[in-house]
C-alpha positions in Angstrom: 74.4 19.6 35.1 77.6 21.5 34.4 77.2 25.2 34.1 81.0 26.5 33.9 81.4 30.2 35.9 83.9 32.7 34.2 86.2 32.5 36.6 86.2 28.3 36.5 86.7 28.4 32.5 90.5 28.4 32.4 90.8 25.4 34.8 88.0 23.2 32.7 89.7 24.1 29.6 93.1 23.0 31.2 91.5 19.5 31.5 87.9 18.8 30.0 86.1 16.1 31.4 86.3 13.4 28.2 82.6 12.6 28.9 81.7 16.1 28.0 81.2 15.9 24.0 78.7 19.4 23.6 80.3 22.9 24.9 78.7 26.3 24.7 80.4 28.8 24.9 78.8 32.5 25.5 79.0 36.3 27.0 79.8 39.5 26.5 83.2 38.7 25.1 82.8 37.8 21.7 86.8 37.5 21.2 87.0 35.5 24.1 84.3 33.1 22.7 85.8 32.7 19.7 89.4 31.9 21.5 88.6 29.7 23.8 86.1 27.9 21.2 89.1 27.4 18.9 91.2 26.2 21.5 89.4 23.4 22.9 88.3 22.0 19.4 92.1 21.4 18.5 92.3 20.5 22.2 89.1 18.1 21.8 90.4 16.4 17.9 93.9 16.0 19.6 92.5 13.7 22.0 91.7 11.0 19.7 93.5 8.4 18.3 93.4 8.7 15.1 93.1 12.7 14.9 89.6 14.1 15.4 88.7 16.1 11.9 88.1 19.7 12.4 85.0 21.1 10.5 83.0 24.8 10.6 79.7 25.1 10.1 77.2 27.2 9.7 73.5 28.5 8.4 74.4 28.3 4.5 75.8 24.7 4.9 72.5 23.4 7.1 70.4 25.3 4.5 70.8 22.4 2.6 71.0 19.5 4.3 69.4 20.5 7.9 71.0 17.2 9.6 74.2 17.4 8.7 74.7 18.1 12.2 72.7 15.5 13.5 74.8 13.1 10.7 78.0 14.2 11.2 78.3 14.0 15.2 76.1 10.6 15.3 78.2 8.2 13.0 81.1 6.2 13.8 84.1 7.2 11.6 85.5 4.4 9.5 89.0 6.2 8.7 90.4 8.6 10.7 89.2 10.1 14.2 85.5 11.6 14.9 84.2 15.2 13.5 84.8 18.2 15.9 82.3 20.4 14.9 82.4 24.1 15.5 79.6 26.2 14.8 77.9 29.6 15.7 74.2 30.2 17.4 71.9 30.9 14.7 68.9 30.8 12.6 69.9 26.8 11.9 72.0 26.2 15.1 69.3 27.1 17.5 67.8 25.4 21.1 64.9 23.7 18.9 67.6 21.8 16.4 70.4 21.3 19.4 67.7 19.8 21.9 68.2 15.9 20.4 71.4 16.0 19.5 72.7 17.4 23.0 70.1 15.0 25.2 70.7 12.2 23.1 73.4 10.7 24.6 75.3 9.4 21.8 77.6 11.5 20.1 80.4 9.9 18.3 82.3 13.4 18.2 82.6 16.7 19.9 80.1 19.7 19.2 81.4 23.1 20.1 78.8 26.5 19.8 79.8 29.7 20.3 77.0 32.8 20.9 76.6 36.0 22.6 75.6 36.9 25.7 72.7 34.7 27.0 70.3 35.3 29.8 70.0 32.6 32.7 67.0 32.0 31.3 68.0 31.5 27.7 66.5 28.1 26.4 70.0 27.2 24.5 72.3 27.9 27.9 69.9 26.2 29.4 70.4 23.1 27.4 73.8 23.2 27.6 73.9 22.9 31.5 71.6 20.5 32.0 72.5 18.0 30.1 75.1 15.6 32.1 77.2 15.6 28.8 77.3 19.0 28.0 78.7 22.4 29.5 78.0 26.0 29.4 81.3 27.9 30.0 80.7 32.2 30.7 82.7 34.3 29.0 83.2 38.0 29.9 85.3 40.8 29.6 89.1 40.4 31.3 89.5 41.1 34.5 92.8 43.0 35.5 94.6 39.4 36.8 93.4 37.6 33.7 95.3 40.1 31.0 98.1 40.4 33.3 98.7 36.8 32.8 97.7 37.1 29.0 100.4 39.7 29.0 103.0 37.3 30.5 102.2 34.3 28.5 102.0 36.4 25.0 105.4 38.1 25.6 106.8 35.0 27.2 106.1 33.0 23.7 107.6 35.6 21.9 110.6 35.6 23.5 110.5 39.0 24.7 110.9 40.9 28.0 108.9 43.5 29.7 109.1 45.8 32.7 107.0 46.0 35.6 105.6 49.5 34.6 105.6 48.4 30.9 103.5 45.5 31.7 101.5 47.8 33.8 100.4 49.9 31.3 99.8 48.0 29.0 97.1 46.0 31.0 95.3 49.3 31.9 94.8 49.9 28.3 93.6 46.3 27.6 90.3 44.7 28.4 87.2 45.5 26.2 87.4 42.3 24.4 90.3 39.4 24.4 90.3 39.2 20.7 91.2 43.2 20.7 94.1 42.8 23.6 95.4 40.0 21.7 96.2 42.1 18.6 97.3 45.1 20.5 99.9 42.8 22.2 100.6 41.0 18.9 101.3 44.9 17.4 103.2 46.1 20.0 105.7 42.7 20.3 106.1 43.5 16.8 106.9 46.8 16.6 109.8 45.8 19.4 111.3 42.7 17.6 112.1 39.4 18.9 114.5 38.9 22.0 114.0 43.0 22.9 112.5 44.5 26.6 109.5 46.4 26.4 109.0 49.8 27.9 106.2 52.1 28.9 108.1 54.2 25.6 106.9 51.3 23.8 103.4 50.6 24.8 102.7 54.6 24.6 103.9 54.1 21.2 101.8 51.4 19.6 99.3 50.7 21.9 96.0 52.8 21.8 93.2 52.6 24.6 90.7 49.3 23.8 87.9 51.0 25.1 88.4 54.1 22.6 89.0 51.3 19.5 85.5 50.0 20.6 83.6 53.6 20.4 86.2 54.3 17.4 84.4 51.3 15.5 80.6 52.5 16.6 80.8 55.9 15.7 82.2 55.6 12.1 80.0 52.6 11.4 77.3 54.8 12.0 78.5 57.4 10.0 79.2 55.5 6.8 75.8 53.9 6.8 76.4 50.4 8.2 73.4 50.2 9.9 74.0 46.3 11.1 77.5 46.6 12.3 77.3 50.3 14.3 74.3 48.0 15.9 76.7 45.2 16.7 79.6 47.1 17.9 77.7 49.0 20.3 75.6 46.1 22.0 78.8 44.6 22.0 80.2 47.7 23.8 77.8 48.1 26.1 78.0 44.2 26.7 81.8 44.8 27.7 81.0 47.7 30.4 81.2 50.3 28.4 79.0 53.2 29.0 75.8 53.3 26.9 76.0 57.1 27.7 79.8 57.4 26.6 78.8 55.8 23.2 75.9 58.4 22.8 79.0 61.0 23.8 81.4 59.4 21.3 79.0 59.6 18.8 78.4 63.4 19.1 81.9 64.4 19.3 82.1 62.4 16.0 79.6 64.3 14.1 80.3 67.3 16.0 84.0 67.2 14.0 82.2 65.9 10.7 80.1 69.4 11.1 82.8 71.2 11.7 84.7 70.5 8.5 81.8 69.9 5.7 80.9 73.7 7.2 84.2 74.5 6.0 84.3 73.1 2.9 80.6 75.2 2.2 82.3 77.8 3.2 84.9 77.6 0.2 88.2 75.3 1.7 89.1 72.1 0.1 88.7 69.1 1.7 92.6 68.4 2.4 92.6 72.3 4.2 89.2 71.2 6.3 91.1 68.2 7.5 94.3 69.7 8.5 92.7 72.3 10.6 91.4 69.6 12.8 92.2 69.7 16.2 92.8 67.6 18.0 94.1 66.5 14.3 92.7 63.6 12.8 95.2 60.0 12.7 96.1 58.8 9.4 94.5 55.7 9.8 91.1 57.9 9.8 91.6 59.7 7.0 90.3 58.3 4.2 86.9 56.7 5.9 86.8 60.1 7.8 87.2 61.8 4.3 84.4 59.7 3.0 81.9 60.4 5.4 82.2 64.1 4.8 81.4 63.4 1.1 78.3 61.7 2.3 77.0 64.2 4.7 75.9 67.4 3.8 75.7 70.3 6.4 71.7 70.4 6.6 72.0 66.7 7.4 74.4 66.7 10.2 72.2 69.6 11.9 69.2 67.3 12.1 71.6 64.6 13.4 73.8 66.6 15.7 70.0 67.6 17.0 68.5 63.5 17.0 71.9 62.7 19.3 71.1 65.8 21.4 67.9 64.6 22.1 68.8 60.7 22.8 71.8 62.1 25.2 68.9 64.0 27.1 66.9 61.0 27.3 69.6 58.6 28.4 70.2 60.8 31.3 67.1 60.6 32.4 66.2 57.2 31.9 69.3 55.6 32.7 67.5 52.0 32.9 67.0 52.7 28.6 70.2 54.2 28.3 71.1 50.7 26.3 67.6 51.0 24.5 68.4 54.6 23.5 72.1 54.4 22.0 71.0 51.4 20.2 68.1 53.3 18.7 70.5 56.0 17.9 73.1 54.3 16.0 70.6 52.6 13.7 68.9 55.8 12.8 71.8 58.0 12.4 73.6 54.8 10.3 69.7 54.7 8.2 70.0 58.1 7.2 72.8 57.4 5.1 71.4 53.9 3.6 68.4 55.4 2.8 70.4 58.5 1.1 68.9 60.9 3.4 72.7 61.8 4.0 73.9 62.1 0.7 74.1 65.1 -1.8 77.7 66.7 -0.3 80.8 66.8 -2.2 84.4 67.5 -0.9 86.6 69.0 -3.2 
């Protein structure tokens, strides 16, 4: 039985137990997942001699041949080293199709799933740590100690310096997810060049807040009509720490702004004058989607959903164990109105 906590991962990924041939990996940390997955499949096909072979898989490949899995982690390579397989929790990859290949006992290669966050409960985690060759490794959101030291190593490999206060502040605006953190560090070490010492100057710069990227992502998913990733981004979110009521808030202060400037345009301004009287004024990176959604919505349309977020912020408050339930609710109504063209009909000129 080998059921891996979070803060145990980074020593069991230093040095995996050989005997271990199925990993899952799972939280709230979807980047994390994904990292750490990556990293012990090369760690896992550089073990053997020759090479293991590296292989993804997933739902559209098992579609059509719903052993391959079974097949491919089973036989005994003729040439070359066994198959690493990588793969993702899904319709195909699932408890009921992992059970005999996992309690089997005879893998001839490595299996490595990633998925979200699972209950203690869950039937697939509990596969995972039950079974004497298998683990379950936790992943969830960085603590302060664990970006620090992702902070060190990044800037370390880059062959950069940074100061005490630098590194500092860049940590407090780390943390929602480690795929995130990773490209904020990547962006800042190469706005500074190689060889330079980083400053606060720097990370004020170049570095935004992770946890403002994360409602950045949920509210104009919502408002362009992408109904499955505004869904995503906030369980993933909320799954991170975040606030189901701050989402709820970030989404009205989004459509509060979108309001603000399709009135303007009714009223007779171009789109380009709406935009510049902005305040606080919109980033350039925003523009264009911001610019798009404006088109979309018409001013009727953002009354009735500046009144649906009203009412879901009042409910949240009250009901703080449904907070998650409402926000969730919210996003995929207020994203539906504008797949089902309820929010279409403006123009910007």
């Amino acid at each position: 039985m080998v059921a891996i906590k979070a803060h145990q991962a980074q020593s069991f990924l230093a040095s995996p137990d050989p005997k271990i041939r199925a990993v899952l990996f799972f939280g709230s940390d979807l980047g994390l997942v994904s990292e750490r997955a990556q990293a012990l499949a090369k760690a896992a096909a550089l073990r053997f001699d020759p090479t293991g072979e590296l292989i993804r898989l997933d739902d559209t490949d098992l579609d059509n041949d719903p052993d391959r899995l079974a097949v491919e982690l089973g036989t005994v390579p003729m040439f070359g080293g066994p198959k690493i397989i990588r793969t993702v929790a899904s319709r195909r990859v699932n408890t009921a199709a992992l059970k005999s290949i996992v309690e089997g006992g005879a893998l001839e290669g490595v299996l490595v799933v990633e998925a979200g966050n699972l209950k203690p409960d869950d039937s697939l985690r509990a596969l995972f740590e039950k079974s004497p060759l298998a683990a379950a490794i936790a992943c969830y959101a960085d603590a302060a100690q664990d970006l620090d030291a992702l902070v060190r190593d990044m800037v370390r490999d880059a062959g950069a310096k940074i100061s005490a206060d630098a590194r500092q502040a860049l940590v407090d605006r780390l943390g929602a997810d480690r795929a995130l953190s990773r490209g904020e560090i990547e962006k800042l070490l190469l706005y500074v060049g190689a060889g330079a010492e980083i400053g606060v100057e720097d990370v004020e710069a170049v570095v935004g807040d992770v946890s403002e990227l994360a409602l950045e992502r949920i509210t104009f998913a919502t408002a362009a009509g992408q109904v499955q990733k505004a869904v995503t981004e906030c369980g993933r979110a909320v799954s991170s720490g975040e606030s189901a009521q701050s989402v709820i808030a970030a989404i009205q202060r989004h459509f509060q702004r979108l309001h603000r400037v399709r009135a303007s345009i009714d009223r007779g301004a171009t789109l380009d004058d709406a935009l510049r009287q902005m305040r606080p004024p919109l980033h350039f990176k925003q523009k264009d989607a911001f610019s798009a959604q404006c088109r979309m919505w018409t001013t009727a349309r953002l009354s009735d959903a500046l009144a649906r977020i009203a009412t879901a912020a009042k409910a949240a408050r009250l009901a703080g164990s449904l907070e998650e339930a409402f926000s969730e609710r919210l996003v995929m109504g207020l994203a539906m109105m504008v797949r089902d063209g309820g929010a279409a009909g403006g123009r910007g000129r």
